[in-house]
N, C-alpha and C positions, 0 to 999 in steps of 0.2 A: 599622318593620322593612323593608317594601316600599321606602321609602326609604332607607335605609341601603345596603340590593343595590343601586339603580339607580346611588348613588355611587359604590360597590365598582365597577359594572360599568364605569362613566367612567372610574374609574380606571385603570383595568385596560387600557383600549381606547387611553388617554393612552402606558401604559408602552411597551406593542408600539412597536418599532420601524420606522421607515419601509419597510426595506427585508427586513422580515419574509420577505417571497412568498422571499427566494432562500431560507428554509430547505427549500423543495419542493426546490431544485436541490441542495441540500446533500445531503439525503437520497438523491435521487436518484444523485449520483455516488458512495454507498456502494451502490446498490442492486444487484445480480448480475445484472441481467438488462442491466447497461450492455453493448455489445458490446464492451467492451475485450482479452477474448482473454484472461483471469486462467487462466480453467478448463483451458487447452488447456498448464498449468505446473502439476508437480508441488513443484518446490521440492526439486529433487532427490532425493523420497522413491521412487521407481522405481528410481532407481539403486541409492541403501540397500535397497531389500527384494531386488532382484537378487543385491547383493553381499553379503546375508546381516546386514546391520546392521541392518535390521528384519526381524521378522519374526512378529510378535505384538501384541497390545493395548499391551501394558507398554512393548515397545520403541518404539511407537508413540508415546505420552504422551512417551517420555522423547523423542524425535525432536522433536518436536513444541514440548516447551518449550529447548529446545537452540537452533532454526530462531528462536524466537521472542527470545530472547536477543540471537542472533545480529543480528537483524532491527531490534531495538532499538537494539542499538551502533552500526552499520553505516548504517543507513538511518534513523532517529529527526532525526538534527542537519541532513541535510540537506532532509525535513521541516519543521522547524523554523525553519530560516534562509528557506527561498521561502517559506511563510507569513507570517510576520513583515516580507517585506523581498520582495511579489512584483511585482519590476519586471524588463525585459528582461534586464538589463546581469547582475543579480545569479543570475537564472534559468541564464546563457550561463555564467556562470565555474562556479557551483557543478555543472551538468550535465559540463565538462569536468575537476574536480577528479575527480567519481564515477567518469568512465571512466578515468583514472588509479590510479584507487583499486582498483578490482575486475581483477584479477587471472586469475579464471576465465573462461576464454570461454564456457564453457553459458550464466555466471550473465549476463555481462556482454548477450551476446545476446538471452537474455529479456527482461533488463531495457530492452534498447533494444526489442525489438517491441514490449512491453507498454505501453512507454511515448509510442511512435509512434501506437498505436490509442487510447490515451486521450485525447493533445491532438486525434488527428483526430474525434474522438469529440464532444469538450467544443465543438470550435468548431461542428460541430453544431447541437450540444442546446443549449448556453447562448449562445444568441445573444444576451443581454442584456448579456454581457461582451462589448464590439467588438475589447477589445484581445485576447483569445486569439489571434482571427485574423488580427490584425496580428502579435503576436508570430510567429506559424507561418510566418507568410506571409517576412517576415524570414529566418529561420532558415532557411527551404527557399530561399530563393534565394541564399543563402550557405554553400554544402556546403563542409560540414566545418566550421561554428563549433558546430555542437551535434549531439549522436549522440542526444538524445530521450530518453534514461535517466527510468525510471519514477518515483520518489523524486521526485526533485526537480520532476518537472510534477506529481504529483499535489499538493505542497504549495502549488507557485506556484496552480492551479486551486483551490484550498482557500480561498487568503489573496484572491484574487479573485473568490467567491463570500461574503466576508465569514468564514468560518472563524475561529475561535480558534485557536492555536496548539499549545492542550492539545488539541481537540478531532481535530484533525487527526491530530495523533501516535498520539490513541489509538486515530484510523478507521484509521490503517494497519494497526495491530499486531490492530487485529479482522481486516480484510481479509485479510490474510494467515494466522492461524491459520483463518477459513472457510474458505480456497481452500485449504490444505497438506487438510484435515480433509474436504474433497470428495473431493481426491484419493485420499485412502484410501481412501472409499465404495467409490470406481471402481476401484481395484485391489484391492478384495473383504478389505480389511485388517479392515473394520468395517458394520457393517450403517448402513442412515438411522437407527433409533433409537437404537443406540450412540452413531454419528457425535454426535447432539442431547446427549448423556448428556456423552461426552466434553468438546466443547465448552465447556456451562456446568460443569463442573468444574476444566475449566484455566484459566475466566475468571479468575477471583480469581488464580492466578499471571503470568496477561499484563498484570495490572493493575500489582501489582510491579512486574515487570519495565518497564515504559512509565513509572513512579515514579521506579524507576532510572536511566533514559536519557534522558528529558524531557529539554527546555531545552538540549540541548547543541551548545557551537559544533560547525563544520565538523570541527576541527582533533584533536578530541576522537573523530572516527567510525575506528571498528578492528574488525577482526574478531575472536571469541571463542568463536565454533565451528569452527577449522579444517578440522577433518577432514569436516565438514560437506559445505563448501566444496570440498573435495575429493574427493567421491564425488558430488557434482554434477556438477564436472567429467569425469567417469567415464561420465558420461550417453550422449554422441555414441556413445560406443562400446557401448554394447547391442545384441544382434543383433537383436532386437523389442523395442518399446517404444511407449507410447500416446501419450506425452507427448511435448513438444517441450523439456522439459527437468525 
């Protein structure tokens, strides 16, 4: 029997992959307490409870799985494409597709701060990846070939940390229902043990939804919450406001 475990245990230690240790870093770059500046984005839900689109629990969930939809369509394929394919050239085009793509300037500006503080972030902490800061280093001394859109560094940082391509899509669609479902906290929509309640309750819908939008090219990314998107953009113009959008 004592035999049989110490096989198992061989075995076991055989499967492990070499390059194991980056699931510390993997984990890590879901982790909240990265300083990438998520928290300081409501995801346009400040604006909705201002202008009276939320304003309850209920409307809250339905917010919530709407953003997440949205999130999916929109942001899911180009996820997708920098993990599967995280090299300069592919990084540079599909970052300039995205700023093409997004329409709203609240959204589109978040998305470049967020996504400025993440590469500056990753080059950092994972210093075992030398090309992040080659990539950066590139791009900054060529203003104007990339605006830093978040999307597509978080996947390229994904696919070069070793990431799955499933696994990626679905760390986004967590990442963002955590941080929309903070900001509630913070805007007193919901308590911390709600917030917890809520959460694992819409998991099983975000899952769907991520089922739904997986896998998909560029060409294929559109938006499906309009109106959404458009009370987002409504943001700049609140007379107080906690949020930077």
């Amino acid at each position: 029997m004592d035999q049989d475990l110490v096989e198992t245990e061989k075995k076991r230690k055989r499967d492990v992959p070499i390059d194991s240790t980056l699931q510390w870093s993997q984990w890590q770059l879901l982790d909240s307490i990265l300083p990438t500046g998520g928290f300081a984005h409501s995801f346009g839900l400040e604006a909705a409870i201002q202008s009276r689109l939320v304003s309850g629990p209920d409307d809250l969930r339905t917010f919530i799985i709407h953003l997440l939809e949205n999130t999916g369509s929109l942001f899911l394929p180009f996820i997708y494409s920098t993990t599967t394919n995280p090299t300069l050239e592919n990084w540079q085009e599909l970052d300039r597709i995205l700023n093409a793509t997004l329409t709203n300037e609240v959204g589109r500006k978040a998305s470049v701060s967020q996504g400025s503080s993440l590469m500056r972030v990753a080059v950092s902490v994972f210093t075992e990846v030398p090309s992040l800061k080659s990539m950066r280093d590139v791009s900054i001394a060529s203003p104007g070939v990339v605006s830093f859109h978040h999307a597509p560094i978080f996947g390229l940082i994904c696919g070069l940390l070793g990431m799955d391509s499933g696994t990626s899509q679905r760390a986004y669609m967590f990442m963002t229902m955590r941080d929309v479902i903070s900001a509630a906290t913070r805007l007193n929509l919901v308590g911390p043990m709600g917030a917890a309640v809520l959460q694992h309750r819409i998991a099983p819908l975000a899952e769907d939804l991520f089922k739904k939008w997986m896998d998909r090219p560029v060409e294929d990314a559109c938006q499906t919450a309009p109106l959404l998107d458009t009370i987002q953009g409504c943001h700049s113009y609140l007379f107080s406001r906690l949020f930077c959008s």
